[in-house]
C-alpha positions as CSV (number, residue, x, y, z in Angstrom):
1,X,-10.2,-13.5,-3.0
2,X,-11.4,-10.9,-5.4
3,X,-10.2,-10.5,-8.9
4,X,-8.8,-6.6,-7.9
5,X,-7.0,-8.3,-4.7
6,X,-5.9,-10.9,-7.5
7,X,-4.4,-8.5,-9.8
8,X,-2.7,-6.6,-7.0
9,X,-1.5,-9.9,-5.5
10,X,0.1,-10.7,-8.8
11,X,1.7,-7.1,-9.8
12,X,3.4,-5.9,-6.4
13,X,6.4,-6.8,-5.1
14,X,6.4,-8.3,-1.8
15,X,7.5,-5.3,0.2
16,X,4.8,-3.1,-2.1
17,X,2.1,-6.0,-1.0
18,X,2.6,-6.0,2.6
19,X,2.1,-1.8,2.9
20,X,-0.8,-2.3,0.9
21,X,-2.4,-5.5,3.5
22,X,-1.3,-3.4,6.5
23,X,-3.0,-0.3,5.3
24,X,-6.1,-1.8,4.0
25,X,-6.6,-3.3,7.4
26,X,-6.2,0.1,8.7
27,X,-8.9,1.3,6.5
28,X,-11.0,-1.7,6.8
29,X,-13.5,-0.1,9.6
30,X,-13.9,3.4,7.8
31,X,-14.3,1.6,4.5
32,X,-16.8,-1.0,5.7
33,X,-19.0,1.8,7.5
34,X,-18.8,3.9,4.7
35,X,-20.3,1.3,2.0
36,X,-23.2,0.4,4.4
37,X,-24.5,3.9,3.6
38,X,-26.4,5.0,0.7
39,X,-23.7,6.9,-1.3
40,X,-24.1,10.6,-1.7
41,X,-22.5,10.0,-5.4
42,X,-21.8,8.0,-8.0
43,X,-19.3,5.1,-7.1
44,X,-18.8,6.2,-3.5
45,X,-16.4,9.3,-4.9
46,X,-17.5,12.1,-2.5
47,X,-16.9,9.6,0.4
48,X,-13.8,8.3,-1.2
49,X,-12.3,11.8,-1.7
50,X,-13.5,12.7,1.6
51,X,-11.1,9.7,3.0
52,X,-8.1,11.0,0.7
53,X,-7.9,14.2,1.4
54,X,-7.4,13.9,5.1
55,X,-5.6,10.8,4.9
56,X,-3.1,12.2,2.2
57,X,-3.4,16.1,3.4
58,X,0.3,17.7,2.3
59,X,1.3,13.8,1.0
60,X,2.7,13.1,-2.4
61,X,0.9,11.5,-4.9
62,X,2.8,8.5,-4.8
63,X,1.2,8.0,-1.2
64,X,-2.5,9.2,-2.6
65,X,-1.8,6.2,-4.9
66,X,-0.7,3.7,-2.5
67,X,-4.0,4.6,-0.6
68,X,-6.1,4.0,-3.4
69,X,-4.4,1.0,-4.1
70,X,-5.1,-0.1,-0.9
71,X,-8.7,1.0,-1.0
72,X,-9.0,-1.2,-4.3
73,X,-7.7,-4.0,-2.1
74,X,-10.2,-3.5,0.7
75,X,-13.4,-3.4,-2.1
76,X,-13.9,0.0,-3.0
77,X,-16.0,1.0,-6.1
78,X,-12.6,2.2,-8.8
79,X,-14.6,3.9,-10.7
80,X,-15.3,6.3,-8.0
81,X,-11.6,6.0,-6.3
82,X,-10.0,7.0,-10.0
83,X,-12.0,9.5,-10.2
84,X,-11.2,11.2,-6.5
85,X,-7.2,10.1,-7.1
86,X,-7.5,11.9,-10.5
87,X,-8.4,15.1,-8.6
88,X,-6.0,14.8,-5.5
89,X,-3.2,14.0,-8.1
90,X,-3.6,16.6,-10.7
């Protein structure tokens, strides 16, 4: 287990934790084909916007979040998820 699925682990509440397992195995194909590519920017955040904006398309930025936190969960770069959940949330 990583240290970000750690930290997750230890800071969500049970119900929060099970969205988050249930949608990072959702993501897990997209996710995994997108990091076996070269990224077209630093920390993956083209790609990683690219998946929030459709997934999260008219969402709230609660959901945006929960996505990302998922993301996190799944191994993607945060530097490059903060900076696409920055944009999609602002």
């Amino acid at each position: 287990m990583t240290t970000a699925q750690q930290s997750i682990e230890k800071n969500l509440s049970p119900e929060a934790l099970t969205m988050v397992k249930e949608l990072s195995g959702i993501l897990k194909p997209l996710l995994d084909a997108t990091h076996k590519e070269k990224p077209t920017s630093k920390g993956y955040y083209a790609e990683y916007m690219a998946i929030l904006g459709k997934a999260a398309e008219n969402k709230p930025a609660a959901y945006i979040k929960l996505l990302a936190i998922a993301m996190i969960y799944e191994g993607c770069n945060p530097d490059g998820l903060n900076a696409a959940v920055k944009l999609l949330t602002n």
